[in-house]
C-alpha positions as CSV (number, residue, x, y, z in Angstrom):
1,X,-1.5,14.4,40.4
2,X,2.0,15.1,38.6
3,X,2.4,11.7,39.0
4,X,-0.5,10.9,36.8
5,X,-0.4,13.6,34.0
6,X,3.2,11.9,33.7
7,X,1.7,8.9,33.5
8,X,-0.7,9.6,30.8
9,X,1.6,11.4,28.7
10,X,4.0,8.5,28.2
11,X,1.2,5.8,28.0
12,X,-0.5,7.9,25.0
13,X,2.2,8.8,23.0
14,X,3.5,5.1,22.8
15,X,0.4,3.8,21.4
16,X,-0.4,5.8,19.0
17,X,3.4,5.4,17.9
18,X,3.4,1.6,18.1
19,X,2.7,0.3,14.3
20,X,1.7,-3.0,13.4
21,X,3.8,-5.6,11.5
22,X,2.2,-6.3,8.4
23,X,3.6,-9.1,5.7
24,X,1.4,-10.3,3.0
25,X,1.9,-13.3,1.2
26,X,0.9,-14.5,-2.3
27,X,2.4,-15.9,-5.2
28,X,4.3,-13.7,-7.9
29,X,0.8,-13.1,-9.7
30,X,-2.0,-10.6,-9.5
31,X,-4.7,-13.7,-8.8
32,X,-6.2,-13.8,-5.7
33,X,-3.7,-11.9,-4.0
34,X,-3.8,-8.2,-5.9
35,X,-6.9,-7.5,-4.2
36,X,-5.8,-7.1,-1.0
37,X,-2.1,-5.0,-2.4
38,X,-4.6,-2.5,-3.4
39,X,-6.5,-2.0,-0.7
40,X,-3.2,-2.4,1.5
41,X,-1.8,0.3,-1.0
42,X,-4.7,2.3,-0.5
43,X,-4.8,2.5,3.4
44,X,-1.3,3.8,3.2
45,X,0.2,0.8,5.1
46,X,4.0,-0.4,5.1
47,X,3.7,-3.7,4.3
48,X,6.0,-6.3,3.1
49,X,4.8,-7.6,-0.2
50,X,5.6,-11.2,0.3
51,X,5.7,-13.2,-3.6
52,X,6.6,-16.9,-3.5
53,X,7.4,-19.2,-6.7
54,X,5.2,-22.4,-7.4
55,X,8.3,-23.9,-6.2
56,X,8.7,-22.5,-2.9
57,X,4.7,-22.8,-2.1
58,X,5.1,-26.2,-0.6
59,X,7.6,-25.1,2.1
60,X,5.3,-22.2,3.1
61,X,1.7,-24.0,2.7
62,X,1.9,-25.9,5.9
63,X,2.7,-22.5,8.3
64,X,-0.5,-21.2,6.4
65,X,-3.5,-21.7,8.6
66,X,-5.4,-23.5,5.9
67,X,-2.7,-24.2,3.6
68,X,-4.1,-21.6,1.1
69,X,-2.9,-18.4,-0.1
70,X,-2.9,-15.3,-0.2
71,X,-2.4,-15.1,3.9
72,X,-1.4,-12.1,5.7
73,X,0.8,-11.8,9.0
74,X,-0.1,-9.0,11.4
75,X,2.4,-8.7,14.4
76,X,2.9,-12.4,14.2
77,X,-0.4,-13.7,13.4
78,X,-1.3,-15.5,10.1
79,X,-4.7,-14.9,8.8
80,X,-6.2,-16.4,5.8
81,X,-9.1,-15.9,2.8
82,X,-8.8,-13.3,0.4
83,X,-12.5,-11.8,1.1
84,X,-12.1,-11.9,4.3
85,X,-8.9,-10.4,4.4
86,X,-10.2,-7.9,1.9
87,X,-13.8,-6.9,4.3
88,X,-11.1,-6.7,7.0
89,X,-9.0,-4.0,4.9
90,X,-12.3,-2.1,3.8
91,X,-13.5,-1.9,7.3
92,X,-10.2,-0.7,8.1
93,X,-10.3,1.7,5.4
94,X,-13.4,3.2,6.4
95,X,-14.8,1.5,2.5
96,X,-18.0,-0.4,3.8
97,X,-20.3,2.2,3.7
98,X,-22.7,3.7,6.5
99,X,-24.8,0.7,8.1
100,X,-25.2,-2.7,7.9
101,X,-27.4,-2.5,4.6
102,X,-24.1,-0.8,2.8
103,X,-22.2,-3.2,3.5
104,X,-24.6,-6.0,2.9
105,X,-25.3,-4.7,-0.3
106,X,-21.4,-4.7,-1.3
107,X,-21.3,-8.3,-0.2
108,X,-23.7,-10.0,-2.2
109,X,-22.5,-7.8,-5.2
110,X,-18.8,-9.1,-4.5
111,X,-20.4,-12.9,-4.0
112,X,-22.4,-12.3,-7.6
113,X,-19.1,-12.0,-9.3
114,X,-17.2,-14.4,-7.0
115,X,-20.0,-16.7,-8.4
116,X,-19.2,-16.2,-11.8
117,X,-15.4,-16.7,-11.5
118,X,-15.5,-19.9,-9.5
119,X,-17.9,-21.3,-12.1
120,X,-15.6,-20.3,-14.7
121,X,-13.0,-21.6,-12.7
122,X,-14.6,-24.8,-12.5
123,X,-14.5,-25.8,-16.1
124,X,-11.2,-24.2,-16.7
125,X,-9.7,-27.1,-14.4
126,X,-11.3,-29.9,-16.1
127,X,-8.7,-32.3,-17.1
128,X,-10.7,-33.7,-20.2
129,X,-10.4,-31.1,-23.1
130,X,-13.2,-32.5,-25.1
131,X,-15.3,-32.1,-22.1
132,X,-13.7,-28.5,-21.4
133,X,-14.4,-27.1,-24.5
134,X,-18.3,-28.8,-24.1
135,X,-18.8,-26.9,-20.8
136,X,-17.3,-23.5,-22.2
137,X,-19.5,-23.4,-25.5
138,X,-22.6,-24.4,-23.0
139,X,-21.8,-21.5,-20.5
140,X,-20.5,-18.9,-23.0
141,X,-24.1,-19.6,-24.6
142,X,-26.1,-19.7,-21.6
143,X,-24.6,-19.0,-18.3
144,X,-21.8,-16.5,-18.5
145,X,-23.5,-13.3,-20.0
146,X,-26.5,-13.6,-17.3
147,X,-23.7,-12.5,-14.9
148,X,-21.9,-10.4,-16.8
149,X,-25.0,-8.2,-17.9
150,X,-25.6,-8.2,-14.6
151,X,-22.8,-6.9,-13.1
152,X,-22.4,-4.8,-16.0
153,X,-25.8,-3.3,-14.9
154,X,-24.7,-2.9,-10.9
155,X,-21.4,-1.2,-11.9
156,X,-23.3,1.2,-14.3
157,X,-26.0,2.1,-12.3
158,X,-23.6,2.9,-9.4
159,X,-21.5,4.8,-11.5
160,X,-18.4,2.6,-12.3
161,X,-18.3,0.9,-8.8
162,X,-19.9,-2.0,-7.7
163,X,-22.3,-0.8,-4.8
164,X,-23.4,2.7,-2.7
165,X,-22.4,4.8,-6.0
166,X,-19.0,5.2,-4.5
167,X,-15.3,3.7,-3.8
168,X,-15.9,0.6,-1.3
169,X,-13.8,-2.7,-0.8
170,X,-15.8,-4.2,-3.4
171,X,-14.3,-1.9,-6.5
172,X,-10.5,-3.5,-5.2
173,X,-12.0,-6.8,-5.6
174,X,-13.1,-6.0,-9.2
175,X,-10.0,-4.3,-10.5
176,X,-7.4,-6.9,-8.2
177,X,-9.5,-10.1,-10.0
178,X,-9.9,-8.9,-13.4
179,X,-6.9,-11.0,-15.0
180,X,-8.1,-14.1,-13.3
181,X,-11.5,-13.9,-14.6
182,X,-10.0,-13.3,-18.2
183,X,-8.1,-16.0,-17.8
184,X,-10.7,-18.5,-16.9
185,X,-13.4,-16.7,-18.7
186,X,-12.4,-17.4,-22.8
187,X,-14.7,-14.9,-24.3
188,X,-12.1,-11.6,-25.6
189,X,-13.0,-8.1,-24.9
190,X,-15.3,-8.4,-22.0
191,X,-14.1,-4.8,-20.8
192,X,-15.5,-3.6,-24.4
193,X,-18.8,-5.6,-24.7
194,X,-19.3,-4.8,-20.5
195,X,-17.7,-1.4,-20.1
196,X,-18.7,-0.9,-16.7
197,X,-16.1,-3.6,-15.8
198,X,-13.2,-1.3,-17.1
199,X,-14.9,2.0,-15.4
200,X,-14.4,0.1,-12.0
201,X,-10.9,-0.7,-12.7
202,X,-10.0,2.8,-14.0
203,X,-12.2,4.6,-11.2
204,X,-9.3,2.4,-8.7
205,X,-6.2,2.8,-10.7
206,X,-6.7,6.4,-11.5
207,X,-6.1,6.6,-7.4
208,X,-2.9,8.3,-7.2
209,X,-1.1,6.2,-4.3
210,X,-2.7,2.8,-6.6
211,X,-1.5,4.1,-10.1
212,X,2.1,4.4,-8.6
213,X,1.9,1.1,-7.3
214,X,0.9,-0.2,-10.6
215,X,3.3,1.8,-12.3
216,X,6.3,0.5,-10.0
217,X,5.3,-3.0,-10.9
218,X,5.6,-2.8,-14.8
């Protein structure tokens, strides 16, 4: 019997004191990468904040396991995908909501404005600037505020987040993506004609643990 209350109590102790390893790797940018900081930042977790150059990308890319960033490490293993990495986090965080529902509705909310920032993306890659500035004028015009009114709506109606009415994964994904859909998105002041956009973003960086982060990095 002595034998096994001594057991447990050195079996117990060391696992909840073993941590995990974490290193997260993206380039020196917010991008696809800030995202998953946040929500990293959030949880409370040491982490080492792994920026690479453009330069040094090609010597990483091939230990990635698709040869994509952002990737993060945990005790030795590489995973990949910003989403996923960032559904990973808010389940982690307890940020998903109640039931499956929750968190389906934060997923196709998060996949709406994915959406809208891979099309964007789409034409700002196009090599032919004639062409470029043909696509933009056509989407500015006709595709580009659909989604944004939209999401505008969603954020509103859940009071400056972007499902459930409260803080889930989703909201990091808004405020860590914001810069990369202004930059492939040419149409100024989208937090002022959508202000629901900013109220995410302030709702996650008035978060004190995320503000100092933020304020560390200026």
């Amino acid at each position: 019997m002595l034998a096994l209350v001594l057991s447990n109590l050195t079996v117990w102790p060391l696992n909840k004191l073993i941590m995990s390893k974490i290193v997260f790797s993206y380039f020196d940018v917010k991008g696809w990468g800030e995202q998953c900081r946040l929500l990293l930042t959030y949880g409370g977790e040491e982490f080492e904040d792994h920026r690479f150059t453009h330069e040094q990308w090609p010597e990483f890319k091939p230990m990635t396991p698709f040869g994509q960033a952002p990737v993060i490490e945990i005790d030795g293993k590489m995973y990949a995908q910003s989403l996923a990495i960032s559904r990973y986090l808010g389940r982690k965080y307890r940020l998903v909501g109640d039931t499956p529902e929750d968190a389906l509705e934060i997923d196709q909310n998060v996949d709406l404005l994915i959406d809208l920032i891979l099309k964007a993306g789409q034409i700002y890659r196009e090599p032919d600037a004639a062409r470029k500035e043909s696509l933009y004028a056509e989407a500015i015009k006709n595709v580009f505020p659909d989604y944004l009114e939209r999401l505008n709506s969603i954020f509103s109606k859940n009071n400056g987040h972007i499902a459930l009415g409260k803080l889930t994964w989703g909201d990091f994904v808004v405020a860590g993506s914001f810069d990369a859909l202004k930059m492939v998105l040419p149409m100024p002041d989208i937090e002022k004609k959508y202000p629901a956009f900013q109220k995410v973003i302030d709702n996650v960086y008035s978060i004190p643990s995320i503000k100092a982060y933020s304020e560390a990095k200026k």
